[in-house]
N, C-alpha and C positions, 0 to 999 in steps of 0.2 A: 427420482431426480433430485439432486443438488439443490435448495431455491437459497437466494441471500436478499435480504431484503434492500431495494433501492432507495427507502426515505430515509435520511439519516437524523431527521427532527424526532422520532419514535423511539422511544425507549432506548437509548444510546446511552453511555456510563462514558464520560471525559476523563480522563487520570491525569495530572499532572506530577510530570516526576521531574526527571532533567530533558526528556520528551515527552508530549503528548499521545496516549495512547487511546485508540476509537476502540471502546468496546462495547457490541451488542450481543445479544441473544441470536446467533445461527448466524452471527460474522463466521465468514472464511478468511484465510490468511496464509500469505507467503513468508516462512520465518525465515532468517537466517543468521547464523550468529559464527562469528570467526573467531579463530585465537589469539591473542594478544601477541600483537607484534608480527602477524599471520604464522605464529609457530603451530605445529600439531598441535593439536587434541587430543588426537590416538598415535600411543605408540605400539601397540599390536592387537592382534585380534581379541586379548582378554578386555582390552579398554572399549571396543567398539561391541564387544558383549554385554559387558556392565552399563554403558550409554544407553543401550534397547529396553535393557530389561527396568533400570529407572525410566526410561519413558513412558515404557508400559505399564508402570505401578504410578506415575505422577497423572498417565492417561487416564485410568478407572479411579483415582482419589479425585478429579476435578472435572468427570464426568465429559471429557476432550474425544473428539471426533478425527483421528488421524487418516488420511488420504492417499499420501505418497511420503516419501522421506528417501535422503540420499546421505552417507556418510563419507566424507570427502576424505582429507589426509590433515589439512589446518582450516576445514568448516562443515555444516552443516545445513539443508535445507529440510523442510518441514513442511507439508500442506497441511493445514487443520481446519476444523471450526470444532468454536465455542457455543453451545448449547444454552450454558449458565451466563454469557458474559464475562468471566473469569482469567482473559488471558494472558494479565499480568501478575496475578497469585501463581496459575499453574507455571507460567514461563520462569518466575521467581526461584518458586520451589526448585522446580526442575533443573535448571542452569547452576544455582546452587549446591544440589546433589551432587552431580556429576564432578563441580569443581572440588568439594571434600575428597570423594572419594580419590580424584587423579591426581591431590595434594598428597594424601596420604600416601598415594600407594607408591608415587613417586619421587616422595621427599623433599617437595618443594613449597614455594609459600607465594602467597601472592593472585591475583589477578590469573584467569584462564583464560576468558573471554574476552576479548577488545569493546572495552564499549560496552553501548547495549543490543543487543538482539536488531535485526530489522525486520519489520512485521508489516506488510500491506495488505490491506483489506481488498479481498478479491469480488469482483465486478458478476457477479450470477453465473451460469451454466458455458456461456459463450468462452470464456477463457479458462475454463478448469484441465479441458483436456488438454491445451497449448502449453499450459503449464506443467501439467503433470508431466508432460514431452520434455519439457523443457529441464524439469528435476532430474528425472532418468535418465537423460543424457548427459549428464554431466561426466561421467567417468571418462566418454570419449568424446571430452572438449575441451582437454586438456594438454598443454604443449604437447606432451608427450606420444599422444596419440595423433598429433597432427602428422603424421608420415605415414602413417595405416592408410590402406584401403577397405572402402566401403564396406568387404566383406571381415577385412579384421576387425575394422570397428564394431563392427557386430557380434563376430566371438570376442571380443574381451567386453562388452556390455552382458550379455551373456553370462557371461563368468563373473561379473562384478557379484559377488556377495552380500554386501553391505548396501543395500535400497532395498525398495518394496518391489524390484520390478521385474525379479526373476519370481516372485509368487503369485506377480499380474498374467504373469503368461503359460504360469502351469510348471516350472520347472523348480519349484520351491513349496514349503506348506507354507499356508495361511498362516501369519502372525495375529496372534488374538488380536493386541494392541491396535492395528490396521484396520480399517473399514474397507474392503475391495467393492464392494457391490454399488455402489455411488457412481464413482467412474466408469464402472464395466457396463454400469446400462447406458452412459451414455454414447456407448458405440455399437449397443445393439439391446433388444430385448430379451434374445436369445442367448440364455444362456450356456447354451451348448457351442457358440459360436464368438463367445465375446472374449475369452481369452484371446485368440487367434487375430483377431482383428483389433486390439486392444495391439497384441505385438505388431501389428503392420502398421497401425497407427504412428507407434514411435519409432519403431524402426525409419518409418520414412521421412523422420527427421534427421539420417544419417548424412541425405546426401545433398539436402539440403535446407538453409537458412529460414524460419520463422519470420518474416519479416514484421507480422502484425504483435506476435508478441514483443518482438523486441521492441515496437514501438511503444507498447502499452504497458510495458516492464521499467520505460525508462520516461512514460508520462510525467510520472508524479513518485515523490517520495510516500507517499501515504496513502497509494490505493493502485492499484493494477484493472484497466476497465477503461471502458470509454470513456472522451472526453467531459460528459455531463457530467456521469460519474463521481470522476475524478475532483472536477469543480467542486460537488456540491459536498464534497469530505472536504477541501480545504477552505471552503467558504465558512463549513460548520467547526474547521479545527480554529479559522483566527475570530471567530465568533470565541469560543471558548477559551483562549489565549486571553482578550480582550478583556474576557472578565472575570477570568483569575487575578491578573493580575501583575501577573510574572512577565518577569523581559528574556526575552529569546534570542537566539543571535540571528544576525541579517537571512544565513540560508533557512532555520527555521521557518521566518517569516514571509517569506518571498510566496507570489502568484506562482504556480510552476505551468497552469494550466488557464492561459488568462481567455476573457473574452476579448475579441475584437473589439478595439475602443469603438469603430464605427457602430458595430453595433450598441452598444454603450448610450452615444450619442442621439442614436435615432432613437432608442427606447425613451432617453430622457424629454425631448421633442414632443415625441407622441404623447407624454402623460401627462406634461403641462401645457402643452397646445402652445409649444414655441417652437422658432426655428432655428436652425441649427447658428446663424449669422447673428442671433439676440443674443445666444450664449456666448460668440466670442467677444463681444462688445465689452472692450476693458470698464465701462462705466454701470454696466449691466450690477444690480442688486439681489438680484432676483432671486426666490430662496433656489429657483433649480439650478441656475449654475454653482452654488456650491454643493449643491446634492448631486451633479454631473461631476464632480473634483473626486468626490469620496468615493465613487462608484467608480472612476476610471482608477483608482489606486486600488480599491480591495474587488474587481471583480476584474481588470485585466492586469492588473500587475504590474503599472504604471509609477513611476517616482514622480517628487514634486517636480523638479526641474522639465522632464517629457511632459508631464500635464501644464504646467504656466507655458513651455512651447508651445502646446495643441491650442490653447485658451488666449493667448498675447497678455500674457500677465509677464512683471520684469524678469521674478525669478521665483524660484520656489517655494520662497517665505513666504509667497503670499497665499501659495497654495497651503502651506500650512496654518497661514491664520483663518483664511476660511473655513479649512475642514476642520479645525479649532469653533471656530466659532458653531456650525452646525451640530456637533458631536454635544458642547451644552443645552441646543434645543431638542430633541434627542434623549440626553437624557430627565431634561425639565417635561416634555412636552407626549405624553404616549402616544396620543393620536398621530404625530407628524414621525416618531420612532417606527407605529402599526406599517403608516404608511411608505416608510422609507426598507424597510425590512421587502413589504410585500413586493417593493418594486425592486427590490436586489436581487429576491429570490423569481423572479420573472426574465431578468436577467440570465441567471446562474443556468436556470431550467429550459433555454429558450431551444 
């Protein structure tokens, strides 16, 4: 079985580039990267040959665990995990390669890719198969095929070539580069019988809608997975934002997956043994209502103007000079940092 670890305080590697990227040791990950301007990628079979076969020499140099993968017409998706940590060296490399070779062969100059890649760290065993559903199907999820029935969309998925998912179900050989046996036990032990039910699996997302993936695809920029999950990657990514350095722009920075300020408010209650009617008391000093300010901005995603509303403060400056002024106790002070951390992360985890 698949395992991904759920702590993300443990051995994590932070990168900062022009994004943050979360890399651990046996992170899994949803890639995907489009073309510049969403022009192809591939303009015919020899380019979507050459893309494999660098994959699979950039797979064995950076020791890359490949899952599923779909090659589209202007993108790509990818399911991995990183073993070493590594998956913005190998993602580097790789995207890189590919972009020489379709410069050269094609005569062009310039950018291939839009941007950078999009890479979400996948939530354990519960979402791998929904996903992998979800990679595979892409060939008939596409305008094109929206007038097919049920059973054409199934011969032209069938016939799709370019994935891993005509060799998940027997009808192709095994690509070294690929790891099948990960996803195939987790629709059966039996080997003799997980091809077959591996294909009925995704097939019976022809006729209809995921609903849970889609929810948990369009959770978070930065993590595919339950709500906690999800939390406690963007708790740990503006922790490291924070102290890098670096300014981000507003969606970077944004709560995607906030907590309920209620809950917020009663945690902070309970830990100073105050009530919730002390905290809005405009003349209140008390270090928990500014440690209630800074908690409702980084753990539900709250602005200053929504929190001086919650609190009867005039307007949000003042919620800035507070959480100003706590941020220097904080950092003068470790004890009240120890304990202002443990009670965010009781929060985050609740």
């Amino acid at each position: 079985m698949i395992k991904l670890a759920l702590y993300v305080q443990q051995g994590i590697i932070f990168i900062m580039a022009r994004a943050l990227r979360i890399e651990f040791e046996g992170a899994i990950y949803h890639i995907t990267s489009r073309g510049n301007e969403r022009s192809p990628i591939f303009r015919d079979a020899y380019d979507r040959h050459r893309f494999l076969t660098k994959l699979g020499e950039n797979v064995e140099t950076h020791g890359i665990r490949v899952y599923a993968y779909v090659l589209m017409n202007n993108h790509y998706h990818l399911m991995l995990e990183t073993p070493r940590a590594n998956l913005s060296a190998f993602m580097q490399q790789f995207n890189t390669s590919y972009t020489v070779y379709y410069n050269h062969r094609h005569q062009r100059r310039g950018h291939l890719f839009e941007g950078r890649y999009k890479a979400k760290v996948v939530d354990g065993d519960r979402y791998l198969l929904t996903l992998a559903r979800y990679i595979h199907l892409n060939p008939v999820k596409i305008q094109d095929c929206s007038g097919l029935t049920i059973a054409g969309k199934r011969t032209r998925l069938r016939g799709f070539k370019w994935s891993s998912y005509c060799a998940y179900i027997g009808e192709a050989k095994y690509e070294k580069f690929v790891d099948y046996e990960p996803l195939l036990s987790l629709v059966s032990a039996d080997d003799g019988h997980s091809e077959q039910l591996f294909q009925e699996y995704v097939e019976g997302g022809l006729a209809r809608d995921d609903a849970e993936l889609r929810d948990a695809l369009g959770r978070s920029s930065k993590a595919i997975g339950r709500e906690e999950f999800c939390r406690r990657m963007e708790a740990e990514y503006g922790k490291r934002v924070e102290q890098s350095g670096q300014k981000l722009d507003a969606s970077m920075r944004r709560i995607e997956v906030g907590v309920a300020p209620e809950l917020v408010v009663d945690t902070v209650c309970s830990h100073f043994g105050v009530s919730e009617e002390s905290l809005k008391k405009r003349r209140n000093v008390h270090l928990s209502r500014v440690v209630l300010m800074k908690l409702l901005k980084e753990c539900s995603g709250l602005n200053h103007r929504s929190i001086a509303s919650m609190l009867g403060v005039v307007d949000g400056s003042g919620i800035s000079r507070g959480i100003s002024r706590l941020n220097v106790l904080l950092e003068e002070d470790g004890e009240s940092r120890g304990r202002y951390e443990m009670l965010k992360q009781q929060i985050i985890n609740h």
